[in-house]
N, C-alpha and C positions, 0 to 999 in steps of 0.2 A: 697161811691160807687166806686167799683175800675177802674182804667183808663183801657180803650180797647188799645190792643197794635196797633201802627202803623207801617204799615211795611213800611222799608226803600226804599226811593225814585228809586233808581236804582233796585228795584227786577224784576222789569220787562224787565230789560234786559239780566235778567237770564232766563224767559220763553220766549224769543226772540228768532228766528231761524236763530238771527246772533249773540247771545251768545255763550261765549267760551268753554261754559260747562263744566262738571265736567273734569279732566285731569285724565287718565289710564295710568299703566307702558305702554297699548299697545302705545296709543299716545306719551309717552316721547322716544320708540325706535326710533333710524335712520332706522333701520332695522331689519331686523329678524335674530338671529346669526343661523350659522350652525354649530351647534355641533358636525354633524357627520363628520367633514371634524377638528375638534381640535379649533373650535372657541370660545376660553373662552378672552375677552380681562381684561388684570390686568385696576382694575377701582384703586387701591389707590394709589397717588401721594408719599405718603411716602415710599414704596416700588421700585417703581422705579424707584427713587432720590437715595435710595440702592444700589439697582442695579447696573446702571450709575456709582457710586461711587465706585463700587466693579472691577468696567472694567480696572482700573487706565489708562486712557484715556491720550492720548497726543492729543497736536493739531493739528499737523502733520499725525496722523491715520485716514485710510480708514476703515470704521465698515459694517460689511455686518451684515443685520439684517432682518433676516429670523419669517415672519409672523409680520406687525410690525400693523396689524390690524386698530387701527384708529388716532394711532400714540402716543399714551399716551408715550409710551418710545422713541420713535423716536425724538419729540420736544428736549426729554432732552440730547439726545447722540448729535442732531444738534448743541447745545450750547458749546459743547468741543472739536471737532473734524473738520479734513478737510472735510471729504464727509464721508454722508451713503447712501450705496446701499441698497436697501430693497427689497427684493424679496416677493412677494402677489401672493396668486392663487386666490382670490375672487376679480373681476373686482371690484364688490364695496370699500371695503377695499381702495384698490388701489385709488381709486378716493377721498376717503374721505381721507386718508392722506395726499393726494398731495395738497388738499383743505384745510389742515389743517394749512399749512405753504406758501400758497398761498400768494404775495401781502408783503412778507416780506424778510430778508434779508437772512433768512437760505432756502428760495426755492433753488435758485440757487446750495446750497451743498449736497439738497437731487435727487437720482436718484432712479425713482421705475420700475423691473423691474417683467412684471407679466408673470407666468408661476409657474412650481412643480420644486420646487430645485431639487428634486431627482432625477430629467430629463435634468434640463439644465447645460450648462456649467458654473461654478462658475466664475465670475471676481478675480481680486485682493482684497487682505484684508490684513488688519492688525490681526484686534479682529473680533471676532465674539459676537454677543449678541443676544438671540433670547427667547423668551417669546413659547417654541417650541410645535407647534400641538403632541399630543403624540402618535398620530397614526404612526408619520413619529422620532421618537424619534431613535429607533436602527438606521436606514438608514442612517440619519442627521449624526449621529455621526461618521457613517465609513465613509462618506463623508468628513467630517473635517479633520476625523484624517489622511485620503488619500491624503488630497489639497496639493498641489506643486508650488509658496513655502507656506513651513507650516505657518500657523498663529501665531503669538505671543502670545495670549489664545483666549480661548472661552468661555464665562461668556452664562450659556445654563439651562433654565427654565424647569425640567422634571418633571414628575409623580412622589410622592416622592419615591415609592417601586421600579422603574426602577432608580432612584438616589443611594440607597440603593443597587442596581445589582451592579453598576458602580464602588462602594467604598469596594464590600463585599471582606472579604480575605479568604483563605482557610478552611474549615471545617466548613465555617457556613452555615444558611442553604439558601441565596439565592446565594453563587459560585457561579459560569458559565461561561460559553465560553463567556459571554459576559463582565463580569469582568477582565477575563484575555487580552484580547484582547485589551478592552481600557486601561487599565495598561502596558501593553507590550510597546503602542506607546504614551502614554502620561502620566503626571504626575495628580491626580484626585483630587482633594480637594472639602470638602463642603463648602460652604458661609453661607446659611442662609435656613429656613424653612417657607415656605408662606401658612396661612390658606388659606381656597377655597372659602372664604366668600370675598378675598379679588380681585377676577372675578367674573365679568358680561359675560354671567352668571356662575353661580357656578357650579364646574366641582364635579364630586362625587367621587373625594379623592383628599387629601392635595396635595400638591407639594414641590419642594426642588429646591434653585439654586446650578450651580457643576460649579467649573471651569476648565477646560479641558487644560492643557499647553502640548502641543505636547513636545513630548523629542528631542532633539538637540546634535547631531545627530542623525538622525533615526535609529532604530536598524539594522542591517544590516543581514539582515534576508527575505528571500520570505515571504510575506505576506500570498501566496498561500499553501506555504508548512505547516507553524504554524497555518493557520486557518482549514486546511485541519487534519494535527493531534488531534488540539480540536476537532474537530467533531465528528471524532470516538469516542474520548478518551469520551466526553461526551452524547454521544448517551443514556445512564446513566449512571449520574456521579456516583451514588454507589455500580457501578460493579467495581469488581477489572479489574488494565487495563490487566490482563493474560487472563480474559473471555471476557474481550472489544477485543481485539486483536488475541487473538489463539480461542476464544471459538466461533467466527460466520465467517459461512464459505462467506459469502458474502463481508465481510471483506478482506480474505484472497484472494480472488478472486479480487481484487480491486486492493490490492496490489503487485498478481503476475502479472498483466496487466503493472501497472506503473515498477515491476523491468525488462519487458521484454521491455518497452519503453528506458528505459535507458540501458541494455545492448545493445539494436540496433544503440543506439545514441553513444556508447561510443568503438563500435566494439567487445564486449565483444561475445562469440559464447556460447551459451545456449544448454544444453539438454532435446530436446521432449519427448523423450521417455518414454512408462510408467516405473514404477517402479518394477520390479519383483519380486516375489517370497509372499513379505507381505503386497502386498497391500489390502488384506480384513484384514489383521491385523489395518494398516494405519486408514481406514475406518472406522473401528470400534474404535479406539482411537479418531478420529476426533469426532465420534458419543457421545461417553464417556464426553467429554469435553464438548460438549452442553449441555450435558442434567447437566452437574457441573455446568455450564454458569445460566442454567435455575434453579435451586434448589439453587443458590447460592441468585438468585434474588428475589427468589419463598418470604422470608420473608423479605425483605428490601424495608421498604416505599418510594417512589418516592417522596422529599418535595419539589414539585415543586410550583407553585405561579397561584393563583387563584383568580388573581384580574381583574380587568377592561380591562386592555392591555394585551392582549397574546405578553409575552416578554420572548425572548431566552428560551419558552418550548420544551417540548417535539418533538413535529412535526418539529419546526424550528432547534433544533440541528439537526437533522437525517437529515444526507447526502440525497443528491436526490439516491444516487443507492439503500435507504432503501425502499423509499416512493412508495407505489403500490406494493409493490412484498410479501405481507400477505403469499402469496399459497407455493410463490418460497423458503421462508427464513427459511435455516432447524430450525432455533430459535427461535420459536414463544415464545411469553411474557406469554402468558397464561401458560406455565407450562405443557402441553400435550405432554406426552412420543411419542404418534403417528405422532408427526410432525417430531420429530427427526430420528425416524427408516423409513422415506422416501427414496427413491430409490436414490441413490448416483453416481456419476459418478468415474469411478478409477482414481485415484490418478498419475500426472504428479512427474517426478521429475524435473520440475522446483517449482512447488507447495508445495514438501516437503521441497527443498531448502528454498523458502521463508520463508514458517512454521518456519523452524529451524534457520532461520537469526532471526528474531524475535524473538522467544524464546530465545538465547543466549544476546541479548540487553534486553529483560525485565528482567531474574533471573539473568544473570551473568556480564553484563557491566554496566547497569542503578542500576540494586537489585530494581526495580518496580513493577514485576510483583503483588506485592501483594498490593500496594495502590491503591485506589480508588481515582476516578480522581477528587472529590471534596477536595480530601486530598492533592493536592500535588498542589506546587507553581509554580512562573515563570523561577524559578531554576530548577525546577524538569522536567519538561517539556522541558527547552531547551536541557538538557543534553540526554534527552531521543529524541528530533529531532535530536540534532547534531547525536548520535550512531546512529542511523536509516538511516542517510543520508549515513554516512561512510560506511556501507552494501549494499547500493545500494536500499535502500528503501524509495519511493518520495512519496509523498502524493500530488501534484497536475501533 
């Protein structure tokens, strides 16, 4: 006769109402993360201990470390350095790191400061190491590369495809204003490639560490002027820059503003007057060139990036004087003859002058007019500011 099982002594402290009962991911959370604000925290130790080891750390460095969540990496940057600053926006966060190192010997070297980086004023640093939210990934980065004095690096956790922007070079197909830009004022290298399995919780694309070393001495160049020329230059990068520049008249409008700015500034005497004789000739060439600006584009795919983060697209290169002005802009994208044969205002000869400054630096000083601005480099671009400036043509 077979034995009847007995059940073990302690089961009734499992139907007890003060058993522990079964354990859920919800129960093992501290909290609820917010994703929507870039809260993914790196859970594996081995990656961090990378990391950390990628910073090449002195003891004597101050580490500012941006989003440092529940401190998984924070622990280990306290182990080699004099102090880390940590900037938090989620009051929790905050608390739970400061708890984290509470009652030991590295309190004392951490300071948590809560607030949005992108609003407050930075302290001193050495390095920078940040596990970085990617909503704030562009901002972060001009903010670095802006700090005075410059950091010694920045070892900086991104989205892998905006990692990818950061490192791309001419002709391929994520360029951009945003490539150029961090290369102009820093030197860019990759580190290492992180699955997404390896955050709590899992973010929906891989990631990339980049380390960011600011150039020494800084370039010696307006930031405003060079960021001001990408813009145009990239409004689309696979216009040639002769139809970025002479083929939309909002543009040229833009630019006859800043060259009457700087002739007022430099006593130079300007002529208002219209232009006599050909100016519905003028008009009609300005007309001509749009519609080349627009049939040039009419078959050239935009390969722009259609991932997660809207990063240096479309909308975000286009200067603010583009954005709202659909009705105003005789160029419309769409390719429609009837936007271009709109009512025109005649033509200044300061207008023509500027036209014709610009024409003579893109075909005859630069020999640009005909690359396209995913095509051309940080050489090609400077040399096409510096001729631009020398005419009297400023872009902030």
């Amino acid at each position: 006769m077979p034995k009847t099982t007995k059940g073990k002594r302690n089961s009734a402290a499992h139907s007890s109402p003060y058993g522990a009962g079964p354990k859920t991911a919800a129960s093992n959370a501290i909290f609820k993360m917010k994703t929507d604000i870039g809260q993914h925290i790196l859970k594996n130790p081995g990656v961090a201990e990378a990391i950390v080891q990628k910073a090449d750390l002195k003891q004597s460095d101050i580490v500012l470390e941006v989003g440092p969540g529940t401190g998984n990496l924070t622990v280990k940057i306290l182990e080699r350095v004099k102090k880390v600053t940590a900037i938090e926006l989620d009051p929790r966060m905050a608390a739970e790191v400061t708890k984290r190192v509470m009652g030991t010997s590295q309190a004392k070297k951490l300071e948590v400061l809560l607030g949005d980086v992108c609003k407050m004023e930075l302290p001193y640093f050495d390095v920078c190491i940040s596990n970085t939210p990617y909503q704030i990934s562009s901002p972060l980065t001009a903010r670095l590369l802006a700090h005075s004095p410059a950091p010694r690096s920045c070892i900086l956790t991104y989205q892998l495809e905006f990692a990818q922007r950061l490192l791309a070079t001419p002709s391929s197909s994520l360029y951009s204003r945003l490539s150029l830009n961090t290369q102009m004022f820093a030197h860019v290298t990759h580190i290492m490639k992180i699955g997404r399995n390896n955050f709590k919780p899992p973010p929906a694309v891989e990631s990339s560490v980049i380390r960011l070393v600011p150039k020494r001495p800084r370039p010696a160049i307006s930031f405003e002027e060079w960021d001001g020329l990408l813009r145009i230059a990239f409004v689309r990068k696979n216009r040639t820059l002769r139809a970025g520049f002479l083929g939309t008249a909002t543009v040229l409008e833009l630019l006859e503003g800043n060259y009457r700015t700087w002739c007022a500034q430099n006593d130079i005497p300007v002529d208002d007057g219209a232009i006599e004789g050909n100016g519905d000739a003028l008009m009609g060439l300005d007309a001509a060139q749009d519609i080349d600006a627009v049939n040039e584009e009419g078959d050239v795919h935009e390969d722009e990036w259609g991932g997660i983060m809207d990063v240096d697209d479309d909308e975000d290169d286009m200067p603010a004087f583009f954005k709202g002005e659909g009705n105003g802009n005789p160029l419309s994208m769409n390719g429609h003859r009837s936007k271009v044969n709109s009512k025109r205002k005649r033509k200044g000869k300061v207008a023509e002058l500027v036209r014709e400054k610009v024409r003579k630096v893109l075909e005859d000083e630069t020999e640009l007019a005909d690359r396209r601005a995913r095509q051309c480099d940080e050489g090609d671009f400077l040399r096409l500011l510096w001729a631009m400036n020398k005419e009297g043509i400023h872009f902030s």
